[in-house]
C-alpha positions in Angstrom: 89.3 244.0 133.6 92.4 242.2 134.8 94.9 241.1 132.2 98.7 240.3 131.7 100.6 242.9 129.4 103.1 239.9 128.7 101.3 236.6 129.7 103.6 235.0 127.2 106.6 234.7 130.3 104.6 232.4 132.4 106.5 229.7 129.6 109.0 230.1 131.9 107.8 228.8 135.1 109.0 225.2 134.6 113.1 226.8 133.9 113.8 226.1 137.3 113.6 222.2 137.4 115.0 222.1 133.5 117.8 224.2 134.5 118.3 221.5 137.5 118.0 218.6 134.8 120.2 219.7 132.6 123.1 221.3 134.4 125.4 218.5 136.2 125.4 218.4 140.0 127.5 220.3 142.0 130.1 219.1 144.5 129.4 220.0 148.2 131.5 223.1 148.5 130.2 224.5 145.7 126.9 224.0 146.7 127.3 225.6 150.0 129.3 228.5 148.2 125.9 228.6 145.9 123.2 231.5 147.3 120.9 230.6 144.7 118.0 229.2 147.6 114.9 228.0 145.0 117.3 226.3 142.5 118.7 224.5 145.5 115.6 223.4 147.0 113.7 221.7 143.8 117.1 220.0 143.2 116.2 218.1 146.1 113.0 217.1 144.8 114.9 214.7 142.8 117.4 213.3 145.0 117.0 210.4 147.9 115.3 211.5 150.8 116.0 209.1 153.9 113.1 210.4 156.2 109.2 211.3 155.8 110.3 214.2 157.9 112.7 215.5 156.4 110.9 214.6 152.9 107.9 216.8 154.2 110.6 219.5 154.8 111.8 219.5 151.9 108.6 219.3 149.5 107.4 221.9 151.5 111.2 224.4 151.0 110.6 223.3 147.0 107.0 224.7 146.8 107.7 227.7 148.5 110.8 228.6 146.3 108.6 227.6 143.2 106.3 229.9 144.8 108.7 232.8 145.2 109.8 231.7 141.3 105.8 232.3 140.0 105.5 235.0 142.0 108.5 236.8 140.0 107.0 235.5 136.9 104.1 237.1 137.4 105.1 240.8 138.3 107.6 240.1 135.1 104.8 239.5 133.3 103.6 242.9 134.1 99.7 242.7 135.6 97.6 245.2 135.1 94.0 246.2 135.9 92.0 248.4 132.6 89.4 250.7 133.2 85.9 251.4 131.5 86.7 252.9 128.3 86.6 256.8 128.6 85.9 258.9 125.3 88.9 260.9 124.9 88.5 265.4 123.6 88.9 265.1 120.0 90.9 268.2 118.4 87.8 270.5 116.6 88.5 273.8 114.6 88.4 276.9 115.9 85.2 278.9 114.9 84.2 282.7 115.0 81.3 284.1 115.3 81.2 287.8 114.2 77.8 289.8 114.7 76.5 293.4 113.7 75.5 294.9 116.2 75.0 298.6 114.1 72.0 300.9 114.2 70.1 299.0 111.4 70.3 295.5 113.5 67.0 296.8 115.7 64.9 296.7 112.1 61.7 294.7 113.4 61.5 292.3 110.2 61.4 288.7 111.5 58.4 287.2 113.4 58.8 284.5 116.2 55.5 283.0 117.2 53.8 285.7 115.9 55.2 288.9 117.0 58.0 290.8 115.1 61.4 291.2 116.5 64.5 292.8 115.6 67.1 291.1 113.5 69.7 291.4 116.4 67.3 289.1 119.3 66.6 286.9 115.3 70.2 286.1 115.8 70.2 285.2 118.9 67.7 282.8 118.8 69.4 281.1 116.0 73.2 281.8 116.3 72.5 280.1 120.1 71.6 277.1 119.5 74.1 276.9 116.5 76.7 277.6 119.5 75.2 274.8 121.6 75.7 272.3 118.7 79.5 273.2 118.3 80.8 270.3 120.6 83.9 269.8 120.3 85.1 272.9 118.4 87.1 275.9 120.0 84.0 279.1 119.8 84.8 282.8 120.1 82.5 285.8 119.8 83.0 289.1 117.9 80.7 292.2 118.2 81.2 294.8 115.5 79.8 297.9 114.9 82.0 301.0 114.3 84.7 299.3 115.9 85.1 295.0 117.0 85.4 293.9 120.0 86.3 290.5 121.2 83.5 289.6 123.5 84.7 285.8 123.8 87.7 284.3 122.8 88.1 281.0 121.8 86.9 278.9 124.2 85.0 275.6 124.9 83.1 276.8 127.2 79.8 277.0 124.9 77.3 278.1 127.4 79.3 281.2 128.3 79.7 282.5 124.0 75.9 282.0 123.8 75.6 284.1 127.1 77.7 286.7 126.3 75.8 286.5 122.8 72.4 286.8 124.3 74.1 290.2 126.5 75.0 292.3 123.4 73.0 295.1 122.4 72.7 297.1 119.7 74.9 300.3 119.5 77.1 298.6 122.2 80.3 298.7 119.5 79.2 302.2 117.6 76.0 303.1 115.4 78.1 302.3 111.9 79.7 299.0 110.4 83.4 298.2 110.0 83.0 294.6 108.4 86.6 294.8 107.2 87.7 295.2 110.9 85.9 293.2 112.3 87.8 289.7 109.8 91.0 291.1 110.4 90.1 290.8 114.2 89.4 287.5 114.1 92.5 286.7 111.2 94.4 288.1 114.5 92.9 285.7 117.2 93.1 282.6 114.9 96.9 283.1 114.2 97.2 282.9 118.2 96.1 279.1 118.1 97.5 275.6 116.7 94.1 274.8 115.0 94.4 274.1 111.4 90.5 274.2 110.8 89.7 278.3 111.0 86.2 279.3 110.7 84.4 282.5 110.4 80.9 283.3 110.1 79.9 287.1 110.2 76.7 288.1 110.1 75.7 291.9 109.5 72.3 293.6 107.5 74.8 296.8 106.0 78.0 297.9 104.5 81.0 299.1 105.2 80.6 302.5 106.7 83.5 302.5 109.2 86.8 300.9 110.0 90.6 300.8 109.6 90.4 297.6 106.8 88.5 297.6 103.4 86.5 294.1 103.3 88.6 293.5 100.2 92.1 293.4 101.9 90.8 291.5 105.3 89.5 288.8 103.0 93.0 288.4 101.6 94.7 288.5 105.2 91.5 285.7 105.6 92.7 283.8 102.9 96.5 284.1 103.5 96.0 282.7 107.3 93.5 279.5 105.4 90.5 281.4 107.4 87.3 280.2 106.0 84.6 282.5 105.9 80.9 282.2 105.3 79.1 285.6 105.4 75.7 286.2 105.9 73.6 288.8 104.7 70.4 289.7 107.1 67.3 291.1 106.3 64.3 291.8 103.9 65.2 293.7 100.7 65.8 297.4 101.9 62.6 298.3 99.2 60.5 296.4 101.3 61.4 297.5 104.8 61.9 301.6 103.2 58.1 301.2 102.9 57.3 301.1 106.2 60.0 303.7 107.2 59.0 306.0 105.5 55.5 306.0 106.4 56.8 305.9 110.4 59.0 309.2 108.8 62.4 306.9 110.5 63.9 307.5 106.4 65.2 304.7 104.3 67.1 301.4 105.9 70.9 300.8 104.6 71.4 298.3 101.7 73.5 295.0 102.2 76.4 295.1 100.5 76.1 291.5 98.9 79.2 291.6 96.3 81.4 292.7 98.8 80.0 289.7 101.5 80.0 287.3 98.0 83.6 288.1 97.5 85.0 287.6 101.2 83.4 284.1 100.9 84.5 283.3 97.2 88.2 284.7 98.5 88.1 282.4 101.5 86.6 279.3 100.0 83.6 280.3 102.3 80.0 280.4 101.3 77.5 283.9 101.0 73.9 283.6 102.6 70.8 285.6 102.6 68.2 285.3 105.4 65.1 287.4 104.9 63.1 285.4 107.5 63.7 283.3 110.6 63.2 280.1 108.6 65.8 280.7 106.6 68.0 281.9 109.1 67.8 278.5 110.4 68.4 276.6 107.7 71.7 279.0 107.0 73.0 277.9 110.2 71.9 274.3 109.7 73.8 274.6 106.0 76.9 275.6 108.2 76.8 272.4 110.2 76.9 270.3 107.2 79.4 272.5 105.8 81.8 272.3 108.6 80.4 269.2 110.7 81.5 268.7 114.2 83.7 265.6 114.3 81.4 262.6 115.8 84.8 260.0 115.6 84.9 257.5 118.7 88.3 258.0 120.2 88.5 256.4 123.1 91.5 255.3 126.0 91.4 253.1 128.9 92.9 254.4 131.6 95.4 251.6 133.3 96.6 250.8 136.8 100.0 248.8 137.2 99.7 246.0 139.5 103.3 244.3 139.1 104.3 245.4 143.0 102.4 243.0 144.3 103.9 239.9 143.4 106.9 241.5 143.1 106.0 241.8 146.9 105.3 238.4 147.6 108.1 236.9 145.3 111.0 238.8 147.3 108.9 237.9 151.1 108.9 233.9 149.8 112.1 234.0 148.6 113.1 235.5 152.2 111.4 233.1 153.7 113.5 230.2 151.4 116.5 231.8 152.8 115.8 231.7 156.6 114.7 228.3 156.6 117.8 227.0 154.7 120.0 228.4 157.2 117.7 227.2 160.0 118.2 223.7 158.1 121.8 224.1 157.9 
């Protein structure tokens, strides 16, 4: 769309012949001495003319200067051509995702279209498309086990966190669970960004077996660095799943630790959740997304082009042109 940034100038295109009006006339010498060509030629327009001739001449040296006088106006009056809006990246949070990937994360408890699967390839399913839904926000990936590792950091890429979640396998960061690590990990990675919106969600089915940091003391790093964190605990009951280990002589499964996970998310303003069963699972994640909602605000520029050289172009050729044919005159 074509506008004017300062139409409001174009009040001056009469100044010219008020200017002429109101200033008394100037003697001869002075008006040769004068190299003001457009004011010079529309003070003829008001003065005798003895000749059609040299009345055509001069009507057409007035509307040529008034021309070049427009033409000024106009690139003054700074034109300007404005693009199709275009939605402009909004600033989102920065999120974590931290995953167990532990011994006890192959436990075949959750069905998907019939057939059991492991809690790790549960979380996948889920904790993907969560990912995919993050428009907007900064993700990064954590895999824990007996040590954490940062698989992805924060990034807005999407597509490549969820592949790089859909590649981790179990036992790939040790066989035991440093939950307290694996926070301060991610404390670590948020303090390298501006965001002031830091979200963690860490998922494991255990306890803390392993690791440098008590779960205690990385939720109070968490909560000193305004990380949020909402922990989720994985799993049936471990009475439930012991059952069937024990009949398959595998021994007992490890119990979640659900005070510790309760008190990382009460320390951090976070939430604790419990998912026994894909359902759930995916309400959990769907919870999160109310919880910390990706911003949906239109924010939008219009990118503009400058068009002032133009006129600019065609006021300095006319005026020029004013000038040649004044001396040709003279």
């Amino acid at each position: 769309m074509f506008e004017f940034a300062w139409p409001w100038l174009f009040v001056l295109v009469p100044l010219p012949w008020v200017v002429r009006q109101l200033l008394s006339p100037l003697n001869s010498d002075r008006q040769r001495g004068m190299k003001v060509p457009f004011i010079r030629a529309i003070g003829h327009a008001v003065e005798g003319v003895s000749s059609s001739a040299y009345q055509s001449r001069r009507l057409g040296l007035i509307l040529l200067a008034y021309l070049a006088w427009f033409l000024l106006l106009a690139a003054a009056a700074r034109p300007q051509w404005l693009g199709e809006p275009v939605p402009q990246q909004l600033e989102g949070r920065d999120m974590m995702l931290a995953i167990d990937l532990s011994e006890s994360m192959q436990e075949q408890d959750f069905q998907l279209g019939g057939q059991l699967i492991n809690r790790l390839v549960a979380t996948k399913v889920v904790a993907g498309d969560f990912v995919e839904r993050r428009e907007g926000d900064r993700v990064g990936l954590i895999l824990f086990g007996e040590q954490a590792y940062l698989q992805a950091p924060l990034t807005r890429d999407l597509k490549t966190v969820k592949q790089l979640l859909n590649e981790a396998q179990i036992g790939l960061a040790g066989q035991r669970t440093a939950i307290g690590d694996a926070i301060g990990l991610a404390v670590k990675r948020f303090k390298e960004g501006k965001s002031q919106q830091r979200v963690l969600v860490l998922l494991t089915d255990g306890t803390t077996t392993a690791g440098v940091l008590s779960p205690n003391k990385a939720a109070e790093l968490a909560a000193a660095e305004d990380v949020t964190v909402y922990t989720i605990g994985i799993g049936r009951d471990s009475s439930q799943v012991d059952l069937l280990r024990r009949f398959l002589g595998r021994g007992g499964s490890p119990e979640i630790d659900e005070a510790a996970l309760k008190n990382i998310a009460e320390k951090t303003g976070g939430r604790y959740f419990r998912a026994t069963d894909l359902q759930q699972l995916s309400e959990i994640y769907a919870e999160l997304d109310k919880l910390e909602p990706v911003d949906q605000g239109s924010d939008y520029y219009r990118p503009i082009i400058s068009l002032y050289q133009w006129p600019l172009l065609g006021g300095i050729l006319a005026l020029c042109l004013v000038s040649i044919l004044q001396r040709r005159k003279a």
